[in-house]
N, C-alpha and C positions, 0 to 999 in steps of 0.2 A: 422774123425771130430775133429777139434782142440777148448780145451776146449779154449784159449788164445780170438782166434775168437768166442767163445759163449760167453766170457766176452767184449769182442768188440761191439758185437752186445748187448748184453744188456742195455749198455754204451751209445749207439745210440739208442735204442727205450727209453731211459730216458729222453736223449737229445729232440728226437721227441716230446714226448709225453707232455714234459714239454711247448717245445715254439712252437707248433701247432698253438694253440688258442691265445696264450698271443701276444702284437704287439711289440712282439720284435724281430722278423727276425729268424725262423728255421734253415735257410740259411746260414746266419752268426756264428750262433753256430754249425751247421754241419762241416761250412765250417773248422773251429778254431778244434773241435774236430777230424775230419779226417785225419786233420794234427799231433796230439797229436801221436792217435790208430789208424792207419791205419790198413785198415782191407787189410790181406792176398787175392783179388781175384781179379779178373775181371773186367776189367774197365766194360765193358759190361751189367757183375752181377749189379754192384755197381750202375750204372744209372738207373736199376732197381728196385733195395732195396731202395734205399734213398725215391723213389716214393712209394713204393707198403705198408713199411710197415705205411704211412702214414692213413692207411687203418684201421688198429689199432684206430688211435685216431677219426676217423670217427663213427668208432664205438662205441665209447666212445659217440658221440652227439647222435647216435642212439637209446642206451639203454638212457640216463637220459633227453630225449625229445619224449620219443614212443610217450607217451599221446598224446604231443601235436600235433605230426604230423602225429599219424595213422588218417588217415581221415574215419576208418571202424569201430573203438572204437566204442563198445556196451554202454560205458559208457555217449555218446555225445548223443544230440539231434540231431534232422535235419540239426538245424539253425548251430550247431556250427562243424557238419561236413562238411557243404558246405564252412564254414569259411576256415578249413582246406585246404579242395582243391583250394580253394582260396588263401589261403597263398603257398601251391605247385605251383601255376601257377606265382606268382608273383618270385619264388624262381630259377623257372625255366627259366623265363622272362630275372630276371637277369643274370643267366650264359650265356646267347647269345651272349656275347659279348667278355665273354672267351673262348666259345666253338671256334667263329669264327676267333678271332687275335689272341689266345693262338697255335690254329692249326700253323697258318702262320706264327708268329715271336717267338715259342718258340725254336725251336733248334737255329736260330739266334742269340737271347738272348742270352744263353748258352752258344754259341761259342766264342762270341765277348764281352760281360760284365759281363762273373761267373769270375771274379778276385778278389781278396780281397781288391781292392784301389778301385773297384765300390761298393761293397760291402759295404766298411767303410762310404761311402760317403753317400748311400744309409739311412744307420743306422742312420748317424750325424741328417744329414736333416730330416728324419722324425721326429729324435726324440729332434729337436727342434720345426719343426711345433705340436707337440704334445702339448709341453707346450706352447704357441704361443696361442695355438685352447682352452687351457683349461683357461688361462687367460682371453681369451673373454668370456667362458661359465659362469664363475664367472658374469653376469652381464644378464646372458639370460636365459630364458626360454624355455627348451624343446617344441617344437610343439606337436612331435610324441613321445608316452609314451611304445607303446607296439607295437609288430611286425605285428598284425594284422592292427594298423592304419598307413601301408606305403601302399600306392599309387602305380599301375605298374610303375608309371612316376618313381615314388622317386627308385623305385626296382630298373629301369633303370639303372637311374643315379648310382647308388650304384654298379652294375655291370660293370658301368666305371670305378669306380676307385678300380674296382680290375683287371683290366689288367695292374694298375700303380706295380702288385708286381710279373709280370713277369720280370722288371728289379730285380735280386736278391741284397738279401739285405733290400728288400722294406716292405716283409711280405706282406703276404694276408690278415691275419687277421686285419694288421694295417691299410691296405689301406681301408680295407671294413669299419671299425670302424670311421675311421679321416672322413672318404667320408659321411658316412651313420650321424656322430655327425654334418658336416658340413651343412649339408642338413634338420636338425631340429629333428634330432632321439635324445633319452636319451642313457645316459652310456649302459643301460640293453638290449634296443632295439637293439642297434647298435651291441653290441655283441652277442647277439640272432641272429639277421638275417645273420651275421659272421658266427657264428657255422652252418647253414642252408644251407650257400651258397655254404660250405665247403664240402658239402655232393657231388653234383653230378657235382664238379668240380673234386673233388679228386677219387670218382669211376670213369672217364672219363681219367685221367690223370693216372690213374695204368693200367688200358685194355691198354690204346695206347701204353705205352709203351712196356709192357709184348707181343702187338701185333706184334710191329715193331722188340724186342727181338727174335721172332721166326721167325720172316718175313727174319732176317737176317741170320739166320742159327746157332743159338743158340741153348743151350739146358741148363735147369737145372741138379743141379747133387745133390745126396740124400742129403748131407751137406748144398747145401744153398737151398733146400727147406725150412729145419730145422730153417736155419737163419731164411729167411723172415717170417715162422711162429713165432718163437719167438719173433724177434724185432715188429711183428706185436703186440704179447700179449702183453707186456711191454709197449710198446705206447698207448694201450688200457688201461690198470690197470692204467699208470701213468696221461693219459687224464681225466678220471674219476674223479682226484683227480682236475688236471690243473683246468679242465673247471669250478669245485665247488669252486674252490679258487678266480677265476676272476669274478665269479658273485657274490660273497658276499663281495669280497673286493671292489666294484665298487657299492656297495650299500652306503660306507659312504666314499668312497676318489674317484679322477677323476684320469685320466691318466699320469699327469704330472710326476709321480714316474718310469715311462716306458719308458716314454721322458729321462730322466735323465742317465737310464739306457741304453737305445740304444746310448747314446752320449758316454759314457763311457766304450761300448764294439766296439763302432765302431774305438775308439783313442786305445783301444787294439789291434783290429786288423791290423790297418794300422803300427802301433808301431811295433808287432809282427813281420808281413810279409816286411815289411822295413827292419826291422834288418837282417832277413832272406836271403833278395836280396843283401842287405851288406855285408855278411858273404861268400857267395859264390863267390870261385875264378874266377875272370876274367881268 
């Protein structure tokens, strides 16, 4: 076991665990760091890891929302446990739409726009429609205040615009946020039902792979057990921090500071990887 690849991997479950939640593209920072540290193994491992330890910051929404989403809580009433399951069906409503088009156009995706000039692009555009969305909000009023007052319709709708972050680059959480704000959610809601959505999108997107991994005639070896256990805890320890940081910084600023910053990491990355294509001899 190489200690070089345990600092690699820590590296990446930093990286995870920082821009999981936040809407500024996983993707694009994976993509930029991978290139930095490239980890020692397996294309194979590695399409694996980058998913699985994502698992990690899931569990991060798990521990700092039990309350609100164990719907057996001793501590709830009737009323506000039917709510719960209420809120699961609405949660579940929405991933239909990734279960179904993520199944059919995710290895496409992958093959034909995981490049760093879709990437870049991906990053620009959102994160001017960011500040774009926040401009108009300066003038509007929230409909919907809290997650429990979204609609299956609105749930819907919102699980649309999270197949817009299968194109990479795009972020999930960005998409769910821009889509769920667009639609009459507040800053809080919208990232609540983000973190939510992220749950049994992200257990569903580590099985298929880890299945299709063995399906293929894979196997893990003692070391990158290790790894994906690690990069998982670190993504968890550092989501814990992530996820408290964007709900109380979105209690007195809007998103436009993420706008900014996706414009600014995506002129890096096209800059970057330009220079890079430059550089190599014809």
């Amino acid at each position: 076991m190489s200690i070089v690849e345990l600092l690699k991997v820590i590296v990446q479950g930093i990286v995870e665990g920082f821009t999981e939640w936040l809407p500024i593209s996983s993707t694009g920072h994976m993509l930029l760091v991978d290139e930095i540290i490239q980890m020692d193994q397996p294309e194979a491992f590695l399409n694996v890891f980058f998913v699985v330890i994502q698992l990690g910051a899931i569990l991060a929404v798990v521990l700092l929302y039990y309350e609100k989403l164990n719907p057996f809580s001793r501590r709830k009433k009737p009323a506000a446990r039917n709510a719960t399951i209420v809120l699961w069906m609405k949660i579940i409503w929405a991933c239909v739409p990734a279960a179904v088009f993520g199944l059919l156009l995710n290895d496409w995706m992958d093959a034909h726009l995981k490049n760093p000039f879709i990437i870049s692009a991906m990053l620009i555009i959102y994160g001017i429609l960011f500040i774009l969305l926040e401009n108009r909000n300066r003038r509007l009023d929230f409909t919907i205040q809290k997650t429990g007052q979204i609609s299956f319709k609105t749930a819907l709708y919102i699980g649309l615009f999270q197949l817009l972050s299968l194109i990479p680059g795009t972020s999930r959480s960005g998409a769910t946020i821009l889509g769920a704000m667009l639609l009459g959610c507040s800053r809080s809601a919208a990232a609540e039902f983000s973190f939510f959505l992220g749950i049994p999108v992200m257990f569903g997107a580590s099985l298929l792979k880890i299945v299709v991994f063995f399906v293929k005639g894979n196997t893990f070896t003692l070391p990158q057990v290790v790894y994906m256990l690690l990069g998982m805890l670190i993504a968890f320890l550092v989501s814990v921090y992530s996820i408290k940081f964007l709900m109380g910084y979105i209690r007195s600023h809007d998103f436009k500071f993420f706008g900014y910053y996706r414009i600014v990491l995506g002129i890096i990355v096209i800059a970057y990887f330009g220079i890079t294509a430059l550089a190599v001899p014809v």
